[in-house]
C-alpha positions as CSV (number, residue, x, y, z in Angstrom):
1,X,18.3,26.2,18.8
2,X,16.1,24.7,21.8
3,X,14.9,22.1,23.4
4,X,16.0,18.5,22.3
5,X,13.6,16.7,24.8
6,X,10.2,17.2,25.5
7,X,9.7,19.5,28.8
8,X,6.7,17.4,29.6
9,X,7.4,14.3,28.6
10,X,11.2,13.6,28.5
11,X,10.4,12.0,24.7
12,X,13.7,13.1,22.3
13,X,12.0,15.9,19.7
14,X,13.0,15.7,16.2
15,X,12.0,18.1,14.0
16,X,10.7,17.7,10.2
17,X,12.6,16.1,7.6
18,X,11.3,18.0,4.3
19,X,13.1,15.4,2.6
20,X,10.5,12.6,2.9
21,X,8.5,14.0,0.6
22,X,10.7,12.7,-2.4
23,X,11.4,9.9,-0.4
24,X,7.5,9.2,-0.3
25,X,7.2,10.0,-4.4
26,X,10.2,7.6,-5.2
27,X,9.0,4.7,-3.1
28,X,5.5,5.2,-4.5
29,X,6.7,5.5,-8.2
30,X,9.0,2.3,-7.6
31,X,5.6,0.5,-6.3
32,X,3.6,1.2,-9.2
33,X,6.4,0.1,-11.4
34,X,6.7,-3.5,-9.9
35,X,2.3,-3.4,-9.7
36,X,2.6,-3.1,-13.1
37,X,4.0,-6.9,-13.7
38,X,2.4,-8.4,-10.8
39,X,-0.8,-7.8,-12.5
40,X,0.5,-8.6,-16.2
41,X,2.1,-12.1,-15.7
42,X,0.9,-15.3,-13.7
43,X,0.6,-15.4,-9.8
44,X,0.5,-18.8,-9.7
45,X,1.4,-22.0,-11.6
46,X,-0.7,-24.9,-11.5
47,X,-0.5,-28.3,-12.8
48,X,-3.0,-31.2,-12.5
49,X,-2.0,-34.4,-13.7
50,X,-0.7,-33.4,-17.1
51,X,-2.7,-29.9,-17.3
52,X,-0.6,-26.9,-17.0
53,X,-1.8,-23.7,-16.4
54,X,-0.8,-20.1,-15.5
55,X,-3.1,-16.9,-13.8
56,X,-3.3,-13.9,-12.9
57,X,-4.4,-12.4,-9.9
58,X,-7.6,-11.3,-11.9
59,X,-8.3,-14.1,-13.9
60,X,-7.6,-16.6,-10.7
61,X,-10.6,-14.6,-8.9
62,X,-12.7,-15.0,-12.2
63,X,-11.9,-18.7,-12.3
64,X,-12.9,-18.6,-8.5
65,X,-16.4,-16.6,-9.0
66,X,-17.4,-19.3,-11.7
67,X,-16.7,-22.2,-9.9
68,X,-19.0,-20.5,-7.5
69,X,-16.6,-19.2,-4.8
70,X,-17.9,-15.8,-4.9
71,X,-16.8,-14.8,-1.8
72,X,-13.4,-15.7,-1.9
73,X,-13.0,-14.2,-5.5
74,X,-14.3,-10.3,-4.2
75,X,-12.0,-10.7,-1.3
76,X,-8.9,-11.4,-3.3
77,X,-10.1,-8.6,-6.1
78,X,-10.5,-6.7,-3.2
79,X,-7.0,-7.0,-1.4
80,X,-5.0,-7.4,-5.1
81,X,-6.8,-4.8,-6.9
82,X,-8.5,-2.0,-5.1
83,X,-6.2,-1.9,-1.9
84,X,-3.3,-1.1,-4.0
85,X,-4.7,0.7,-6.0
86,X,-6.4,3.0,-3.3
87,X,-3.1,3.4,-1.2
88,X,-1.3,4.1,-4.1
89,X,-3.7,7.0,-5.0
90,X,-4.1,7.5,-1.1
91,X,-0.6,8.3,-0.4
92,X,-0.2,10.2,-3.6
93,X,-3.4,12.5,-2.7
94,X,-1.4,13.3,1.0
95,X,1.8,13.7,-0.3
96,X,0.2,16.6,-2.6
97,X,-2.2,17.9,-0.7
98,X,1.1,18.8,1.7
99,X,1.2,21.7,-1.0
100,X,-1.8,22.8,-1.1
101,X,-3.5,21.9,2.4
102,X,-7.4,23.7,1.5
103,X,-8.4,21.2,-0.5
104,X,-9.2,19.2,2.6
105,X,-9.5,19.7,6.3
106,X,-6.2,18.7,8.2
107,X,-8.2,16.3,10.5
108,X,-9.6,13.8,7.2
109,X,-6.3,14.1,5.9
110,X,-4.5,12.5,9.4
111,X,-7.6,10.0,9.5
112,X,-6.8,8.9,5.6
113,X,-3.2,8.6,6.3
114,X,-4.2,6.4,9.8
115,X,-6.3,4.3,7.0
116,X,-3.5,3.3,4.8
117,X,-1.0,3.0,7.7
118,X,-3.6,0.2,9.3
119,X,-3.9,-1.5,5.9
120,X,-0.8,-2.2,5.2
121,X,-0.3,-4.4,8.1
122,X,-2.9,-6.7,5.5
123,X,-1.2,-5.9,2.1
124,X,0.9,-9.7,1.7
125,X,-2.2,-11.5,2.4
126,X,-1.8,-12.3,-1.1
127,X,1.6,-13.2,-1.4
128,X,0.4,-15.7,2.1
129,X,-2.2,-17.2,0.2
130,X,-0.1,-18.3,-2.7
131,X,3.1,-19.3,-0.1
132,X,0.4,-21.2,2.0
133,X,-0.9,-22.7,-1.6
134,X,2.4,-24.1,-2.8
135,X,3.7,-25.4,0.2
136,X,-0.3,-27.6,0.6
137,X,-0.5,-28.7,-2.5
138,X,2.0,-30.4,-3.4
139,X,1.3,-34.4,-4.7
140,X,4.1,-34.7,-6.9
141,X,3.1,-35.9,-10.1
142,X,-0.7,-35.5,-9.5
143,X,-1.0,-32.1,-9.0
144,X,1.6,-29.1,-7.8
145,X,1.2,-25.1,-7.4
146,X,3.9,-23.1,-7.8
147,X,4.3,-19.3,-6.6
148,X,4.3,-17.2,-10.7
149,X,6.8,-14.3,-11.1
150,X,3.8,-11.9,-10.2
151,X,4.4,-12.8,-6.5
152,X,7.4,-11.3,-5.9
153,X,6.4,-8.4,-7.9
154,X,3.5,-7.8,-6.2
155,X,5.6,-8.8,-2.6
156,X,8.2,-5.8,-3.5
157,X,5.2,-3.1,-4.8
158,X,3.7,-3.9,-1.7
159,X,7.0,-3.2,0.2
160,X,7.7,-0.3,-1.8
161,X,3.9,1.0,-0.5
162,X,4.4,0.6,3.0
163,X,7.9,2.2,3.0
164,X,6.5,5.1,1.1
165,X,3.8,5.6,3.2
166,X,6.2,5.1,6.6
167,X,8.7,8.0,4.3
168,X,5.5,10.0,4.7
169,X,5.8,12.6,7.8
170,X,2.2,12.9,9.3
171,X,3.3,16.2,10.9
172,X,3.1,17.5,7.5
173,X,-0.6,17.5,7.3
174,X,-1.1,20.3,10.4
175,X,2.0,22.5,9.0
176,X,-0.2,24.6,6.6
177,X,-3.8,23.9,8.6
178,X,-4.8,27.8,7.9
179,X,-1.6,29.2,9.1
180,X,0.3,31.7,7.5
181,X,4.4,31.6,6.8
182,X,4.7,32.6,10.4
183,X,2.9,30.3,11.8
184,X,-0.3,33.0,12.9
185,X,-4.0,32.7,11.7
186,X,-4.7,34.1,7.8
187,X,-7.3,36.4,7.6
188,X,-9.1,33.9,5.3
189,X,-9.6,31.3,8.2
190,X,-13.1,31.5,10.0
C-alpha cells in the first residue's frame, strides 16, 4: 500500500478523493440556484420618513451611479455581479478541464484556481455592507434599512461557492499534465 507519512517531511499523505469532483458540481449548481434570487428580489429595504422602497443589488448601484457615487456603484457591480459570476464559471472551467487537461497548461490552471481561492476570502463584502447598513441607520420613524431576502440568498450562494471550490482537489490539475494512463510521457508531449 505504502507510505502513510511523508519520508521527508513527516506530513500525513492522503491520496485523491475522485469523489470531489461531484462534490464540486453539486455545490456549484446549489450556488447558482440561490444567485438566481439574490439577484431577482430586493437586497435591501429602505424607508425614509413615509417612502418605502425595495432594490436590487443592480438597481441599488444604478441608483448609486446617478446620485454621482460612481465609484462605489462599479465596486459593488463588481463584487455582486462579476465576481460571482467569474468563480462560478471559474470553478466550472477547472472542474472540466480535469477531463480534458490540453485545453490549458497545468501551471494557468493552478494559478486560476489560487485566483478564486483568494477571492473568496472577499465574497460577503456584500452581505457586510448591507449588515453594517441596517444596524447604522436606524432612526426609527425617520428613516430605517432593512437587510431584503436577496441577502441571505446571496450569503448561502456565496457559501455554496467557496465550499465548492474548497470540494475542488488542486492535485487534480497535474494528474493528466501530458502523462499517459501509467503515469510516463505521451509521445505527443514536446
Amino acid at each position: 500500500m505504502g507510505e502513510t507519512r511523508c519520508a521527508r517531511c513527516g506530513s500525513e499523505l492522503h491520496s485523491r478523493d475522485w469523489r470531489s469532483l461531484q462534490r464540486v458540481w453539486a455545490w456549484m449548481i446549489v450556488g447558482i440556484v440561490c444567485y438566481i434570487p439574490a439577484n431577482i428580489f430586493p437586497m435591501l429595504k429602505t424607508q425614509v420618513l413615509f417612502t418605502h422602497t425595495e432594490s436590487t443589488i443592480i438597481e441599488g448601484a444604478i441608483e448609486l451611479a446617478q446620485h454621482g457615487s460612481y465609484g462605489i456603484a462599479f465596486v459593488i457591480l463588481f463584487a455582486s455581479v462579476a465576481i460571482p459570476v467569474g468563480k462560478f464559471v471559474a470553478i466550472g472551467f477547472l472542474a472540466w478541464s480535469v477531463r480534458r487537461p490540453e485545453r490549458l497548461h497545468p501551471h494557468h490552471r493552478h494559478r486560476l484556481y489560487e485566483v478564486v481561492e483568494f477571492i473568496g476570502r472577499w465574497s460577503m463584502i456584500d452581505v457586510f455592507v448591507v449588515a453594517i447598513l441596517a444596524a447604522l441607520v436606524q432612526l426609527n420613524f425617520a428613516a430605517s434599512i432593512t437587510p431584503g431576502p436577496a441577502a441571505i440568498t446571496f450569503a448561502l450562494s456565496v457559501i455554496f461557492t467557496m465550499l465548492a471550490a474548497q470540494s475542488f482537489d488542486p492535485r487534480m490539475i497535474w494528474d493528466h499534465d501530458g502523462r499517459g494512463p501509467d503515469n510516463h510521457l505521451t509521445s505527443e508531449t514536446p
